[in-house]
MDAnalysis code that builds the backbone (N, CA, C; Angstrom):
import MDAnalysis as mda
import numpy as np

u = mda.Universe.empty(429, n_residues=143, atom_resindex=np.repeat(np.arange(143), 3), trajectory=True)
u.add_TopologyAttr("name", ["N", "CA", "C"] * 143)
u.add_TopologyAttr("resid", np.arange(1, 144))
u.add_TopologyAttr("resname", ["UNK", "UNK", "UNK", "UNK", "UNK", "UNK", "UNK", "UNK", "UNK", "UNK", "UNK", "UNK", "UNK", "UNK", "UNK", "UNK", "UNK", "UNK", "UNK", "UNK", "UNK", "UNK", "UNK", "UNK", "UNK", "UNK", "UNK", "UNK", "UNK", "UNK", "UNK", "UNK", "UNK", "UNK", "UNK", "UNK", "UNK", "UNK", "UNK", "UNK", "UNK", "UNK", "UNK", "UNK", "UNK", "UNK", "UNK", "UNK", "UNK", "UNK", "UNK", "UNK", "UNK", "UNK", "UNK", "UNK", "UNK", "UNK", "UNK", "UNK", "UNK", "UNK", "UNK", "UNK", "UNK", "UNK", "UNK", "UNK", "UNK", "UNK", "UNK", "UNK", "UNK", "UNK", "UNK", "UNK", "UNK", "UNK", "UNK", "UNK", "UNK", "UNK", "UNK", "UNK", "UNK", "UNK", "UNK", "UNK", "UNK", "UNK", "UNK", "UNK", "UNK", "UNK", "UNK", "UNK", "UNK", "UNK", "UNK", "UNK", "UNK", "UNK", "UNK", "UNK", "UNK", "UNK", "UNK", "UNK", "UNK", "UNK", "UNK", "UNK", "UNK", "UNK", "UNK", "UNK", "UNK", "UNK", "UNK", "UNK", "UNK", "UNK", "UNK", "UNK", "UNK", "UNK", "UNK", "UNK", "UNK", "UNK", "UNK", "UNK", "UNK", "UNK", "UNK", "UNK", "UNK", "UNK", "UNK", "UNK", "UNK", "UNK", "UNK"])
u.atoms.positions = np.array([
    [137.024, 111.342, 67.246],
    [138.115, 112.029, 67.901],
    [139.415, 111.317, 67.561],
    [139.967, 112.354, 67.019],
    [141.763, 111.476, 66.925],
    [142.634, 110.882, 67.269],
    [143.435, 110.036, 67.827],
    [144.076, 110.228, 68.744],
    [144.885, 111.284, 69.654],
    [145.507, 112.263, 68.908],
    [146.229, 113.256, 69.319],
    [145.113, 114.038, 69.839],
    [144.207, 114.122, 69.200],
    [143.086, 115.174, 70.149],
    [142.239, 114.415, 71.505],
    [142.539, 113.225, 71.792],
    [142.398, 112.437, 73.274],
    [143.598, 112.865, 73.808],
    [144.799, 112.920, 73.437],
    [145.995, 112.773, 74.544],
    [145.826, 113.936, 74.782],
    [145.404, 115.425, 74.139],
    [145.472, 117.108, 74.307],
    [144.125, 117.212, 74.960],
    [143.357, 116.497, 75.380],
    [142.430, 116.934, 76.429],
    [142.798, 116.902, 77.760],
    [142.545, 117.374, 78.776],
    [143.071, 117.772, 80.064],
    [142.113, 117.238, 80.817],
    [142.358, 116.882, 81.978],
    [141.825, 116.848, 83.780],
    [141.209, 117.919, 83.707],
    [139.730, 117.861, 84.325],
    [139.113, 118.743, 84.628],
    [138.588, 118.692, 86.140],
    [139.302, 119.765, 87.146],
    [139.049, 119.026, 88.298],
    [138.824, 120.597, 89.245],
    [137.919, 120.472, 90.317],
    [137.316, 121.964, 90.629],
    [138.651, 121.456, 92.143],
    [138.440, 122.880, 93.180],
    [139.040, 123.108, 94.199],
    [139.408, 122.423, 94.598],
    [138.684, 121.160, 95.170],
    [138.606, 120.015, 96.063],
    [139.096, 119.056, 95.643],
    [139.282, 118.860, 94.070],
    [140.031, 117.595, 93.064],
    [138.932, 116.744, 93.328],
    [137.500, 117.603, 93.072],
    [136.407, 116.643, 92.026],
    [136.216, 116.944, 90.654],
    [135.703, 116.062, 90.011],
    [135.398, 116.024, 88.781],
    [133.765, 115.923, 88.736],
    [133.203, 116.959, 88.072],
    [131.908, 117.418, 87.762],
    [131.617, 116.578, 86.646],
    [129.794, 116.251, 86.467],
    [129.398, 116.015, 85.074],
    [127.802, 116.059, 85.946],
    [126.826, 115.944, 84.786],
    [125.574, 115.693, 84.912],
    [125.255, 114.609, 84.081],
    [124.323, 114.033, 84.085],
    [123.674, 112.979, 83.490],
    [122.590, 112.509, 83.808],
    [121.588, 112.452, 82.315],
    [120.580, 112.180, 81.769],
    [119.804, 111.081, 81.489],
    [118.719, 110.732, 81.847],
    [117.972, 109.476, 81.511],
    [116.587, 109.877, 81.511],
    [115.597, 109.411, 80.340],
    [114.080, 109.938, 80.624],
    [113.892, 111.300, 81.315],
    [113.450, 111.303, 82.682],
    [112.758, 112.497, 82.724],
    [113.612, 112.757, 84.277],
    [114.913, 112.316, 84.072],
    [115.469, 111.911, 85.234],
    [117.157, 112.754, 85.337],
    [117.533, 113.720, 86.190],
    [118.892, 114.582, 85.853],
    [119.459, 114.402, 87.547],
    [120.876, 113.707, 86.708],
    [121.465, 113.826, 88.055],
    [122.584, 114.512, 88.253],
    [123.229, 115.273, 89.254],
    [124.526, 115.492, 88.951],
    [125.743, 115.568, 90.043],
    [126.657, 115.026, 89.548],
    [127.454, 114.171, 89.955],
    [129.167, 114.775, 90.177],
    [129.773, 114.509, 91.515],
    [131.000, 114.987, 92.214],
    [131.855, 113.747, 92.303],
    [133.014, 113.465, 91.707],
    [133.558, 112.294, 91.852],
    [135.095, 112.345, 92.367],
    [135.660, 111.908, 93.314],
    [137.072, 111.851, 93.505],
    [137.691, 110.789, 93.987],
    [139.139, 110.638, 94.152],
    [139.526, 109.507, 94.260],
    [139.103, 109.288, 95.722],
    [138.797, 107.839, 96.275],
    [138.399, 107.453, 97.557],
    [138.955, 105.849, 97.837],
    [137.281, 105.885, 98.699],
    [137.341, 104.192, 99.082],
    [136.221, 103.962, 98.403],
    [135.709, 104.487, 97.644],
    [134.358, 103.863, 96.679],
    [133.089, 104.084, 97.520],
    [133.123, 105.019, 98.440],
    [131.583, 105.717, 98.943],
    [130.770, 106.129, 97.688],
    [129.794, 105.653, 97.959],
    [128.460, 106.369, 96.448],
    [127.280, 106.786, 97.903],
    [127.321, 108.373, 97.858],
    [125.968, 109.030, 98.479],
    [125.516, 109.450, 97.159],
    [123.903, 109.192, 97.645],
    [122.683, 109.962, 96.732],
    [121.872, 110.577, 97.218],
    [121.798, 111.752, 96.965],
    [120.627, 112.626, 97.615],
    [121.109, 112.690, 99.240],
    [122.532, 112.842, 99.835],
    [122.463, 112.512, 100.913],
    [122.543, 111.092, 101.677],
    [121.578, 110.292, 101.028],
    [122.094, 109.151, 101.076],
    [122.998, 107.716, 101.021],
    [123.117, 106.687, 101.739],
    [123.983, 105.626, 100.933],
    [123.577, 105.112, 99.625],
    [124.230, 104.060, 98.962],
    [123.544, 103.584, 97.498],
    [122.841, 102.404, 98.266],
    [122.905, 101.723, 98.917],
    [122.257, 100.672, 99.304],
    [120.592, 101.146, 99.942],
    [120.800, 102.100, 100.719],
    [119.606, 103.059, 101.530],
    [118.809, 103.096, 99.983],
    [119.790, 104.374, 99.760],
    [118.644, 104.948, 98.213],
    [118.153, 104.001, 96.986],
    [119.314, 102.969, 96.675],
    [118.872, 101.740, 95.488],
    [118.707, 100.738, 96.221],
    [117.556, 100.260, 96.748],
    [117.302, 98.948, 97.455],
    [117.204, 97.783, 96.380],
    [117.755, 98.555, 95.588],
    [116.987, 96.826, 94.340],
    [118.737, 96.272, 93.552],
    [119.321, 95.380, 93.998],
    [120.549, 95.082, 92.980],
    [120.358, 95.417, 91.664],
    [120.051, 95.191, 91.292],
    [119.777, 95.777, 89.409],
    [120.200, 97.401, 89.643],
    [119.665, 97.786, 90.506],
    [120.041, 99.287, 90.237],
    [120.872, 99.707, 90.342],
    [121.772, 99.062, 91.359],
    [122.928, 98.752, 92.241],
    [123.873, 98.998, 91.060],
    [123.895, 97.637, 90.580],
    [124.551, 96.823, 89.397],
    [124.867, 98.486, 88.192],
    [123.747, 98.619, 88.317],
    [123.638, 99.603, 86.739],
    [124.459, 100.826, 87.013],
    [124.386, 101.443, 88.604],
    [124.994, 102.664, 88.926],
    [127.059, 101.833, 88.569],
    [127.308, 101.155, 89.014],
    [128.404, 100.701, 89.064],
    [129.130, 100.125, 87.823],
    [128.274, 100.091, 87.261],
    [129.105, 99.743, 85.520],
    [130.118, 100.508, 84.830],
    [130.015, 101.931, 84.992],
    [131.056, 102.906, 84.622],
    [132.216, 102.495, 85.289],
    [132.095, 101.701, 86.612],
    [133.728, 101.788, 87.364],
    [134.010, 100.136, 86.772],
    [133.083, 98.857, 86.456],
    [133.409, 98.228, 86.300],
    [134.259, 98.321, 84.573],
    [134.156, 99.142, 83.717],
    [134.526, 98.972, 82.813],
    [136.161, 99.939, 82.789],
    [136.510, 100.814, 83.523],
    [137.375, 101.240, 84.079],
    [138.658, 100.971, 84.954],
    [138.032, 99.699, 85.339],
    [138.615, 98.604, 86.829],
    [139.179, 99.575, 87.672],
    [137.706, 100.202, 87.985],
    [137.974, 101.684, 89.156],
    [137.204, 101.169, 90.243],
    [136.556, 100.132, 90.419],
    [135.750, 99.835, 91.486],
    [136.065, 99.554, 92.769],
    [135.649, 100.734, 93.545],
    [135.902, 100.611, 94.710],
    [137.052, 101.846, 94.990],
    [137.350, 101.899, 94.195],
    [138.608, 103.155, 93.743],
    [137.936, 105.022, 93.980],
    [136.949, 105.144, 93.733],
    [136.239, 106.600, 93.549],
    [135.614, 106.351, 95.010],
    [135.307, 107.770, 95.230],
    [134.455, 108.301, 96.253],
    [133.358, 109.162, 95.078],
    [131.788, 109.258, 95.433],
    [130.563, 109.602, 94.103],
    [129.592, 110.498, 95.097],
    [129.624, 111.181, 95.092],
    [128.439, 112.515, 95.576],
    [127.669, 112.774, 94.506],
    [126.314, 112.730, 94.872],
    [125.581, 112.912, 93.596],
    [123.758, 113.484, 94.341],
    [123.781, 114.079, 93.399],
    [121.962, 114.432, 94.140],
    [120.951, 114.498, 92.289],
    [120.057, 113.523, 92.513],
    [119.160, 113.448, 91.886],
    [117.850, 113.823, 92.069],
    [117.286, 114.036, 90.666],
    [115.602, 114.769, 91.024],
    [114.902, 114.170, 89.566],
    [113.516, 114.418, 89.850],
    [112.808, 113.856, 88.710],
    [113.014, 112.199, 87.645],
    [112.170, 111.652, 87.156],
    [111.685, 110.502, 87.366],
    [111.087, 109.704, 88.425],
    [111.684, 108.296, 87.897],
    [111.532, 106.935, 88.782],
    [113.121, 106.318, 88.888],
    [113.050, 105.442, 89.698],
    [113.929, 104.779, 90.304],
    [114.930, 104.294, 89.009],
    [114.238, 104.027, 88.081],
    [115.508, 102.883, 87.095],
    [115.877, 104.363, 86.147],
    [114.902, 105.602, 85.865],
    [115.372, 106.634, 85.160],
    [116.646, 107.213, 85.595],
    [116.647, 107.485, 87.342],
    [117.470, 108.060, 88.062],
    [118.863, 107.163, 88.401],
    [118.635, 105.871, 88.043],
    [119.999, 105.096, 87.730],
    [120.740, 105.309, 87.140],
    [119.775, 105.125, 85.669],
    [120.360, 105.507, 84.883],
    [121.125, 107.306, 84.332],
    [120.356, 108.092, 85.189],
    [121.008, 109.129, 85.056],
    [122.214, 109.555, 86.052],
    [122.319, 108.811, 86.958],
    [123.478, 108.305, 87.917],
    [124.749, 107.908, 87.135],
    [124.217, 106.814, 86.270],
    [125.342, 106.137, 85.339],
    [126.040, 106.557, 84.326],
    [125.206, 107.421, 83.995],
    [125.419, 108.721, 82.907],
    [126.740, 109.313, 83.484],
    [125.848, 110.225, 84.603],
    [126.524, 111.549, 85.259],
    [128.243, 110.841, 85.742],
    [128.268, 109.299, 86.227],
    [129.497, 108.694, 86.590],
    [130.308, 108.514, 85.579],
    [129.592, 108.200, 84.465],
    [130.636, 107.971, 83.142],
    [131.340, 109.277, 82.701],
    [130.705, 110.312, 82.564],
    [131.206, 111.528, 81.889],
    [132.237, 112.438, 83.297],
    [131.861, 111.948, 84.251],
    [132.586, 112.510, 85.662],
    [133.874, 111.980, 85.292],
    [134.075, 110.463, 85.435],
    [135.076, 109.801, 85.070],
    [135.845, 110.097, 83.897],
    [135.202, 110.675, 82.869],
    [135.547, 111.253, 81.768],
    [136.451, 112.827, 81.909],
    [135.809, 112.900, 82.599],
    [136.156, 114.036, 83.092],
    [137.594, 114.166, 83.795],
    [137.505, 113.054, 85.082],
    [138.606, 113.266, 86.030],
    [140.132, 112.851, 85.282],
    [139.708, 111.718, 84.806],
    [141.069, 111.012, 83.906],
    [140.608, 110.577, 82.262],
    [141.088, 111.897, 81.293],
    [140.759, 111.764, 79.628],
    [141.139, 110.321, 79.337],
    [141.845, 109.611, 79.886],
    [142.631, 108.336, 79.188],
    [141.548, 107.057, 79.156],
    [140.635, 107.740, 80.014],
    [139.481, 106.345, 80.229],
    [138.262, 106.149, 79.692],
    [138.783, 107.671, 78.256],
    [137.330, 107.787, 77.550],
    [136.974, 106.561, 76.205],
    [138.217, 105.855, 76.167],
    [137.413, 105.149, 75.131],
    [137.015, 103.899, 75.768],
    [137.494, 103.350, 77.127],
    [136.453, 102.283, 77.520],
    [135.140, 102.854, 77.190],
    [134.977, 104.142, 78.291],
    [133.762, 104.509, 78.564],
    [133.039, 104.342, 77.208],
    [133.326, 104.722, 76.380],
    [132.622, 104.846, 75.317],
    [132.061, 103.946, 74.081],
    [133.715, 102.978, 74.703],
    [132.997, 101.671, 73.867],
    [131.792, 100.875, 74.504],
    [131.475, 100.833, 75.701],
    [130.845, 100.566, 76.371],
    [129.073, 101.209, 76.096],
    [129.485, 102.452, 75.617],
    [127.908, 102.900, 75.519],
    [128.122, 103.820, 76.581],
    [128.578, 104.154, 77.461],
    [128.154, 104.494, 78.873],
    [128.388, 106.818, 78.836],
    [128.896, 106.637, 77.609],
    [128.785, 108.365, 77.342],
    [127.709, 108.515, 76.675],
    [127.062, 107.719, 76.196],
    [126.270, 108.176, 75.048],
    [124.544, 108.420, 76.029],
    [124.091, 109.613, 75.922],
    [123.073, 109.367, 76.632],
    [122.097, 108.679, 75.985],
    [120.904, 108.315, 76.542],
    [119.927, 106.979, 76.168],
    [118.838, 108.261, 75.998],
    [118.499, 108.451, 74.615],
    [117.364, 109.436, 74.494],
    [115.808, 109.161, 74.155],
    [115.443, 107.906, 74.637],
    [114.274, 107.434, 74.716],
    [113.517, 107.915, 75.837],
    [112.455, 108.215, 75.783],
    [111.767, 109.174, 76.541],
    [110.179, 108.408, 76.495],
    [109.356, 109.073, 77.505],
    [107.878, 107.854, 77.842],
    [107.347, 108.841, 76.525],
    [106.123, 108.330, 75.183],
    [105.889, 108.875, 74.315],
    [104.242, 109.284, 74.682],
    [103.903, 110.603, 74.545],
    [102.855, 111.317, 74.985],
    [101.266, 110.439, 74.466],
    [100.617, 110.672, 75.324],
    [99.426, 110.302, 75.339],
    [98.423, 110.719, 74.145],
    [97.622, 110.638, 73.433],
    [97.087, 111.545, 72.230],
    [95.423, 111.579, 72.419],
    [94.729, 112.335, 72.178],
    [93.360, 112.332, 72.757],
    [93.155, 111.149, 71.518],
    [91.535, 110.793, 71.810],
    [90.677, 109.569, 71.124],
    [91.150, 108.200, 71.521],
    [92.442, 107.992, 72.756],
    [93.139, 107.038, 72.090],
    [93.362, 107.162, 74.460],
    [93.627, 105.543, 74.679],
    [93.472, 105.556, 76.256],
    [94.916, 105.974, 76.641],
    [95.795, 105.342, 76.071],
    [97.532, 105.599, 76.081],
    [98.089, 106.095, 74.838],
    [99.351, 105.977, 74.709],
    [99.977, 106.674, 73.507],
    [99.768, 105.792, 72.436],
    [99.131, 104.263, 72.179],
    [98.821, 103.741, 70.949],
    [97.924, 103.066, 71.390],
    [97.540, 102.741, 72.472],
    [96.039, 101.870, 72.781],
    [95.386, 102.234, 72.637],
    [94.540, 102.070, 71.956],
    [93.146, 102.785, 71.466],
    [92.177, 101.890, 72.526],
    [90.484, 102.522, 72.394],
    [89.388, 102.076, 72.709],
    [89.321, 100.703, 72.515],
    [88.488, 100.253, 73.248],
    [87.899, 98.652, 72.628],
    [87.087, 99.064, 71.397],
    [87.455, 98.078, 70.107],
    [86.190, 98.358, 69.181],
    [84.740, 97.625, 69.486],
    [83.663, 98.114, 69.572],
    [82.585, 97.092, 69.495],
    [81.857, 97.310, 68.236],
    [81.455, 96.324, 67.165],
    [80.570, 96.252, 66.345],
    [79.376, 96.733, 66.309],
    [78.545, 96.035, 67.313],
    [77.135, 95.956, 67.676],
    [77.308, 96.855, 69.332],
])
């Protein structure tokens, strides 16, 4: 992207002056309402502390604002479904980066140098018959 075609992108912001995005991880979709606040993060209804009991997860949802020096700055509505706990972080972190992307264009190349637009397209790799997991095979026995 050019420069001139970053400065000609616009605020994208619905009724209320949130900024929409979704975001992706494994088998995990979240999607995400962001506006300016006191830095409330609900999930599913919930607080982030209630819903991510584990710091690491904590940590991981909050990286988009730390690279922004927005922390504490946003208010984050978000409702997630499908996966596990570190998938749905990460699709949290997603959905916050591209929200943020969203609300203010000027903050897309942190975001991006960072990694934090790019979705993570590693996925759990399918099971295959003859075989116990996706590359573990049987025990061999000789005899």
């Amino acid at each position: 992207m050019t420069q001139t075609a970053e400065t000609e992108r616009k605020a994208q912001h619905d009724a209320k002056g949130r900024a929409y995005a979704t975001g992706h991880r494994k088998n995990a979709i979240a999607r995400v309402w962001l506006k300016r606040g006191s830095g409330r993060i609900t999930i599913n209804g919930r607080d982030i502390v209630e819903y991510f009991a584990r710091p690491v997860l904590r940590m991981i949802v909050n990286q988009p604002f730390a690279a922004v020096n927005g922390v504490g700055s946003y208010d984050v509505e978000c409702t997630v479904v499908g996966g596990g706990l570190s998938g749905q972080a990460g699709a949290v972190r997603h959905g916050i980066s591209r929200a943020l992307d969203n609300y203010d264009p000027t903050q897309h190349k942190p975001l991006r140098q960072g990694g934090f637009l790019t979705r993570d397209s590693r996925v759990v790799e399918r099971k295959k018959y003859g075989r116990m997991k996706a590359r573990r095979s049987f025990q061999f026995s000789k005899r």
